[in-house]
SEVOTOR-591987 format. One record per residue: residue number from 1; residue in three letters; x, y, z of N, C-alpha, C in turn. Coordinates in steps of 0.001 Angstrom, whole numbers, plus 524288, in hexadecimal, padded with zeros to 5 digits. Example, Ala and Ser with C-alpha at 12.3 -4.5 7.8 and 13.67 -1.06 7.14 Angstrom:
LUMMAR  lumvo  gukol     nX     nY     nZ    caX    caY    caZ     cX     cY     cZ
LUMMAR      1    ALA  83386  7E9C6  81E78  8300C  7EE6C  81E78  83390  7F31C  81E78
LUMMAR      2    SER  83232  7F736  81BA8  83566  7FBDC  81BE4  83264  8001E  81EBE
// end
This chain:
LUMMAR  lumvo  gukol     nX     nY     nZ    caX    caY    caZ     cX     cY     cZ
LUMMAR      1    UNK  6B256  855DB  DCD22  6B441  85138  DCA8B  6AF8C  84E6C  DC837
LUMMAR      2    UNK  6B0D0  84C9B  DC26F  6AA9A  8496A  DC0C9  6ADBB  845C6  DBD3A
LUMMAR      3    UNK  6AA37  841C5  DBCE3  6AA32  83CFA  DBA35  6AEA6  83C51  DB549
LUMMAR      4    UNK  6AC78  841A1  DB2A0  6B15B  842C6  DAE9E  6B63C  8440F  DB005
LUMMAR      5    UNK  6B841  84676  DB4C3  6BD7C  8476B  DB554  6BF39  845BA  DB81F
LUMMAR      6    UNK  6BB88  8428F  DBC27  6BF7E  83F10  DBE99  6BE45  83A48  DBE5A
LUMMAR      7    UNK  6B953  838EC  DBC73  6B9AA  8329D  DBCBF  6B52C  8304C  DC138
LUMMAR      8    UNK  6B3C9  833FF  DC3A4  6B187  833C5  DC943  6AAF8  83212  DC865
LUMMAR      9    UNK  6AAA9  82C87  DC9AC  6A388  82C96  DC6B2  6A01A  82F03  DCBDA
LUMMAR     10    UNK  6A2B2  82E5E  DCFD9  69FDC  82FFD  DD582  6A494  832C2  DD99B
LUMMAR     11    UNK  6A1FB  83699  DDC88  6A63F  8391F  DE065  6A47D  83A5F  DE517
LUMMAR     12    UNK  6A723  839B9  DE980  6A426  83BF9  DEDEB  6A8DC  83E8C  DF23A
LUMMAR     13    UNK  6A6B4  8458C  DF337  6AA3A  847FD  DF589  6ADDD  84A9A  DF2C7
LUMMAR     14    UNK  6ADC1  848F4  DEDA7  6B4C5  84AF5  DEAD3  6B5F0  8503F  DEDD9
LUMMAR     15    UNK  6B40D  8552A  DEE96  6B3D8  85869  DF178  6B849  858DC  DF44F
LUMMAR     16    UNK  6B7D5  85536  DF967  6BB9E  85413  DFCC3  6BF8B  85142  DFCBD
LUMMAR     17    UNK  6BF49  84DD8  DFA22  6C23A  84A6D  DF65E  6C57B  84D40  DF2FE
LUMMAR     18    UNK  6CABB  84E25  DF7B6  6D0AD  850AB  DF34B  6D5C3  84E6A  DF3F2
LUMMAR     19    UNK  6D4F0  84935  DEF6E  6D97F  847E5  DEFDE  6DCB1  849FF  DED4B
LUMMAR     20    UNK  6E2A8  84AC2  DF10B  6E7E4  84E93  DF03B  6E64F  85461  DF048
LUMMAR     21    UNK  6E19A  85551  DF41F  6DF50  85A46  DF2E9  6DF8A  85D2B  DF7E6
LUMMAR     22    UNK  6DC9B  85FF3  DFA5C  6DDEB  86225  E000A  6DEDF  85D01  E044D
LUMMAR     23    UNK  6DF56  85994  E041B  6DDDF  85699  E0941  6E4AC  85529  E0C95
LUMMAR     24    UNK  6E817  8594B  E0BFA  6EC90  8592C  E0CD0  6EF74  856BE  E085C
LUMMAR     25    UNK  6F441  853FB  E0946  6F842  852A1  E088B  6F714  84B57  E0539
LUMMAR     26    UNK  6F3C9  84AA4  E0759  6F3D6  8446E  E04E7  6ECF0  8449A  E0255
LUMMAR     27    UNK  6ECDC  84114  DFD4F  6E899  8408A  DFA4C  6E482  83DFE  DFFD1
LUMMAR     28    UNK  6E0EA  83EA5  DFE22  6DC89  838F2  E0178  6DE11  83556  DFE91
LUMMAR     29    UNK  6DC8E  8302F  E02BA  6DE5A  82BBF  E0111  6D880  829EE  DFD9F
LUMMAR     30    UNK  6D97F  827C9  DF7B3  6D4FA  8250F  DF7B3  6D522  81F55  DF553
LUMMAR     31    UNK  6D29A  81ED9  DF6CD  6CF9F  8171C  DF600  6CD6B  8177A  DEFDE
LUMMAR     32    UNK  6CE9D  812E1  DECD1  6CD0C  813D5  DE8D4  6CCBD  80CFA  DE508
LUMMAR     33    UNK  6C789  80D09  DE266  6C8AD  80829  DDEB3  6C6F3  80BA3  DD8D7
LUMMAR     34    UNK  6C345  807AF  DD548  6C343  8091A  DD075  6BD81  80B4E  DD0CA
LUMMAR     35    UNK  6BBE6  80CD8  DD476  6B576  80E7D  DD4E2  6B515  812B3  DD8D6
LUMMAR     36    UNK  6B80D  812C0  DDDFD  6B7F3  81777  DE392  6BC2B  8189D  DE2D0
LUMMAR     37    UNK  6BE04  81D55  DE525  6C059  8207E  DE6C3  6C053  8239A  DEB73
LUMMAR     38    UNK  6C1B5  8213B  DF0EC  6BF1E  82378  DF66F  6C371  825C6  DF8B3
LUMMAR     39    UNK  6C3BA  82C63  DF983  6C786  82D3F  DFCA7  6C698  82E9E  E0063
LUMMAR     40    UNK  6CB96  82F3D  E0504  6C9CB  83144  E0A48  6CD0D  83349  E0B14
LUMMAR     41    UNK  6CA80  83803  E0D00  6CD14  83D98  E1034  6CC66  83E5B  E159F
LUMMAR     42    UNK  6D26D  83B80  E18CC  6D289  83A1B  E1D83  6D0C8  84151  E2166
LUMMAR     43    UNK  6D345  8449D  E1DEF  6D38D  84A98  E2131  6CE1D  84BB5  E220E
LUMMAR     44    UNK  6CB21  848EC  E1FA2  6C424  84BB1  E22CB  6C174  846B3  E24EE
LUMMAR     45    UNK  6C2CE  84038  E2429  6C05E  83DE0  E26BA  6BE88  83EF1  E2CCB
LUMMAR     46    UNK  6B9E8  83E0F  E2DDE  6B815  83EEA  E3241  6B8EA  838D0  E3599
LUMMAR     47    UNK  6B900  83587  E32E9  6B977  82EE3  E3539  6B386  82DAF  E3798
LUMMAR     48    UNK  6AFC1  82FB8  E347B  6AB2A  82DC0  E36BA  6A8D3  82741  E366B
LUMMAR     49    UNK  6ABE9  8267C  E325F  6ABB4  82086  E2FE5  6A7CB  81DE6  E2F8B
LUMMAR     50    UNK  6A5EE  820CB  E2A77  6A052  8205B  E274B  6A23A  81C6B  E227E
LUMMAR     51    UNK  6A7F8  81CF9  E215D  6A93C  81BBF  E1D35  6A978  81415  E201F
LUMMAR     52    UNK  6AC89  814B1  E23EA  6AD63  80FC6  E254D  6A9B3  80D29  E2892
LUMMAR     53    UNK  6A5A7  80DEB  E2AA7  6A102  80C27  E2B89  69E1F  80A4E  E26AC
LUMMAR     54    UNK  69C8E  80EE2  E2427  69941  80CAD  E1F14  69C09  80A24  E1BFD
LUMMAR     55    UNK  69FEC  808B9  E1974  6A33F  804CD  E164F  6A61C  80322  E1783
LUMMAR     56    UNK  6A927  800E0  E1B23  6ACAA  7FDF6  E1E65  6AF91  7FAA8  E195A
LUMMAR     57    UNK  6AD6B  7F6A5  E159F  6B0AC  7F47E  E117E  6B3C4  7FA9E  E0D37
LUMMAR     58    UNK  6B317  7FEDC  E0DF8  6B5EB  80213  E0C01  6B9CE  80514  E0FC5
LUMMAR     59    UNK  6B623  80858  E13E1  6B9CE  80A0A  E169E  6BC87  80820  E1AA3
LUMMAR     60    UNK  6BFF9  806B4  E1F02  6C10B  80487  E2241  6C5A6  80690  E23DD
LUMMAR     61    UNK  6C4F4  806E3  E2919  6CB4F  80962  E29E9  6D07A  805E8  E2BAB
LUMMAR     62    UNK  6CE09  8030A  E2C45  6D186  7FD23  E2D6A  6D437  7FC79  E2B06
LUMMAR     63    UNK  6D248  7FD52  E2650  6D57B  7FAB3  E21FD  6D8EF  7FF14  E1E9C
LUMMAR     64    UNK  6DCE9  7FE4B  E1C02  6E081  80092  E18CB  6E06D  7FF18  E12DE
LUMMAR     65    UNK  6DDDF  80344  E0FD2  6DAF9  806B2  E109B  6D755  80773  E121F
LUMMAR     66    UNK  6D5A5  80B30  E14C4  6D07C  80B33  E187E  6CB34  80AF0  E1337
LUMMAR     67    UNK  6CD33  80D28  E0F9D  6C80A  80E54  E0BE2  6CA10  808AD  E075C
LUMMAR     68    UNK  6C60D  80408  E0682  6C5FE  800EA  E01C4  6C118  80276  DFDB3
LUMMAR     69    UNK  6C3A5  804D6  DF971  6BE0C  80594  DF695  6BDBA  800C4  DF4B1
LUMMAR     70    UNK  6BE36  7FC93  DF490  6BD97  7F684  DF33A  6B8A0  7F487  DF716
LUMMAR     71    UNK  6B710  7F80F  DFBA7  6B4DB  7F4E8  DFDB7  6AE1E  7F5D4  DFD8E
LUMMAR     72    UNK  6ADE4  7F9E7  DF84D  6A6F7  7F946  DF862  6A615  7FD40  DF0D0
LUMMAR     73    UNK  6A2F4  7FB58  DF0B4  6A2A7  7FE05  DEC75  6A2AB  804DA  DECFD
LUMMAR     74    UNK  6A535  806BE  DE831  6A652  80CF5  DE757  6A1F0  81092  DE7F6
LUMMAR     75    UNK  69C64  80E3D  DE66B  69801  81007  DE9BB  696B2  810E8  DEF5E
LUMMAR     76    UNK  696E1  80CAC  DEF3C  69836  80B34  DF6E9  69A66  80F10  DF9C9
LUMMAR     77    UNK  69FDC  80D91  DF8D1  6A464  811F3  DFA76  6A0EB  8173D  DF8FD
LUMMAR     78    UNK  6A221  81A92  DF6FF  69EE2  81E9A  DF473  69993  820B6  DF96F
LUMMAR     79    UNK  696A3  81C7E  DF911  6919F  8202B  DFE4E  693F4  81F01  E0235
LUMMAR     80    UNK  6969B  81BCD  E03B7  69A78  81B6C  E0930  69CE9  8202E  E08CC
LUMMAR     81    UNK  6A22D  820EC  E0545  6A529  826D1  E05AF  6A0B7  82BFF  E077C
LUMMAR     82    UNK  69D25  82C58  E0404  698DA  82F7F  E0531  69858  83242  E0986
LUMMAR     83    UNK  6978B  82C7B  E0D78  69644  82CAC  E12F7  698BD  82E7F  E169D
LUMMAR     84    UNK  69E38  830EE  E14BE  6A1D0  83409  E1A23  6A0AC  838A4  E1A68
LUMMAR     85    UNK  6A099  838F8  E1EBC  69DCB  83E5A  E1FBF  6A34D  84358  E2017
LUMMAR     86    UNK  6A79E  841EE  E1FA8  6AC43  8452C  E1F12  6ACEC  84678  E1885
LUMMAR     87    UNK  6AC0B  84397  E15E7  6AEFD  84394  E0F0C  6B44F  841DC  E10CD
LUMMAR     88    UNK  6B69E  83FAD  E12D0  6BC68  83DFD  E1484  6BA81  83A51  E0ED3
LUMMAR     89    UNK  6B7EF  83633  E0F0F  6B6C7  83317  E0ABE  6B594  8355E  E0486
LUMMAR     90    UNK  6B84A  834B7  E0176  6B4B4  83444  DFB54  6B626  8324E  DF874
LUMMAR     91    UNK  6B29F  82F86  DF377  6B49C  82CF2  DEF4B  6B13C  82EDD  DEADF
LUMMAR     92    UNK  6B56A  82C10  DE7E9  6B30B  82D0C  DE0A2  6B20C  8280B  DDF1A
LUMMAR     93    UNK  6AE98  827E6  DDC71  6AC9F  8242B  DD7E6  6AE88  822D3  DD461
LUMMAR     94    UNK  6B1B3  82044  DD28A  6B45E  81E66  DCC75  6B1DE  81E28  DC999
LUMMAR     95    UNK  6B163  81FF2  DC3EB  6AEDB  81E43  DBF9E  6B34A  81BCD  DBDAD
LUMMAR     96    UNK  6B0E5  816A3  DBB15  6B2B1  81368  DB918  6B3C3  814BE  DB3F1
LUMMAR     97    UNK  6B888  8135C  DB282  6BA42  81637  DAD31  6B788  811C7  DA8E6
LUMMAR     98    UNK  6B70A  814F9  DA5C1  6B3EE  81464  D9FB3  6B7A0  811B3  D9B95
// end
């Protein structure tokens, strides 16, 4: 996937990242504004909770939805996702349309 066909200015994981693709019966759920795109793929989380330690204003499980991409910038989010050591986590980068 590149910039030209999908739109994607940054990506991390796409790889594992299949939505409506092998991961059974239901898409991953993902979180999304006009800049991230973070999904999560509950079937390999390990629950080491790297995600919710290191960004707590994004991830949280308390809350419904557990993932706010409202709560740090799309950079931010981004080396946080990075940081799981499963890939249960990934997001895309929006390029901002022209």
């Amino acid at each position: 996937m590149s910039v030209q066909d999908g739109g994607i200015e940054g990506a991390y994981n796409l790889a594992a990242a299949k939505p409506g693709g092998d991961n059974g019966d239901a898409p991953m759920p993902e979180y999304r504004n006009d800049k991230v795109v973070v999904r999560y793929d509950p079937k390999i989380c390990i629950h080491a909770g790297e995600c919710v330690r290191g960004l707590p204003s994004v991830f949280n499980v308390s809350k419904k939805p557990w993932i706010d991409v409202s709560g740090a910038s799309a950079d931010v989010i981004a080396e946080q996702v990075k940081r799981c050591p499963s890939g249960a986590l990934t997001y895309e980068l929006l390029k901002k349309a022209e």
